[in-house]
C-alpha positions in Angstrom: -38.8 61.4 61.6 -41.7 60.5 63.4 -41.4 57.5 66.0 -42.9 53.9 65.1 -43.6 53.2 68.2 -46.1 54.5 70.7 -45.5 54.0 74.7 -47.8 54.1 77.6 -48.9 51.7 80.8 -45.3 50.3 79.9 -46.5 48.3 76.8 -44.6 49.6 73.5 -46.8 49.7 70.8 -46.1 50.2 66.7 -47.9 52.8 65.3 -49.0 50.6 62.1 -49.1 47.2 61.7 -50.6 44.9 59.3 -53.8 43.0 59.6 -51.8 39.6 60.3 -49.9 41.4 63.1 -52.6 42.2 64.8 -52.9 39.1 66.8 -49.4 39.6 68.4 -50.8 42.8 70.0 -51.7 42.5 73.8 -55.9 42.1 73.3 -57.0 44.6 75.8 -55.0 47.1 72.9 -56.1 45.7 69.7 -59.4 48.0 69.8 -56.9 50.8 69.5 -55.9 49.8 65.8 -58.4 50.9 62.9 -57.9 51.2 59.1 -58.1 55.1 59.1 -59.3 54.9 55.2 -55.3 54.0 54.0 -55.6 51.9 51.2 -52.7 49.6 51.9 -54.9 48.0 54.3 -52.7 48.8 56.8 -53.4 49.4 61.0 -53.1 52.2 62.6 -52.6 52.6 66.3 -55.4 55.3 67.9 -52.5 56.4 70.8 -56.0 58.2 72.8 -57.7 54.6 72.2 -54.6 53.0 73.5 -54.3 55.8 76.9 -57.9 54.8 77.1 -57.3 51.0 77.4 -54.6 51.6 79.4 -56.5 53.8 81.9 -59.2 51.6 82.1 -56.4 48.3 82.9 -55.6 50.3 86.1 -58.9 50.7 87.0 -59.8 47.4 86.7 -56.3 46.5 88.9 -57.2 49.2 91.5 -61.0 47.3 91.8 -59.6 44.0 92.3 -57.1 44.5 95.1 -60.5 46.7 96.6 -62.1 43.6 96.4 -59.4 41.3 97.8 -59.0 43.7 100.5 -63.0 43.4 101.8 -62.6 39.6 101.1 -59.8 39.6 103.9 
């Protein structure tokens, strides 16, 4: 049985969700859900999209202690 839920930067993520769940995903990962042609209307979590947003989180993290530590 395949898992529901998809794992990475520590943020546990379902695999499909509905359109009204969708706001009770962490925003920097909602890009990762898409419709994927199912005709329930149903989400579907994108787990490269998600690795992608979460890469791009701990960028953005690594950038701003750079910055605090040339402010200091």
């Amino acid at each position: 049985m395949a898992d529901i839920f998809y794992e990475t930067g520590g943020v546990k993520l379902r695999r499909k969700i509905t359109v009204a769940e969708l706001e009770s995903v962490p925003e920097p990962y909602r890009l990762a859900y898409g419709e994927r042609g199912h005709a329930d209307g149903d989400l579907v979590l994108s787990s490269r999209a998600a690795d992608y947003a979460t890469s791009a989180l701990a960028e953005i993290a690594e950038l701003n202690a750079k910055i605090e530590k040339l402010k200091a």
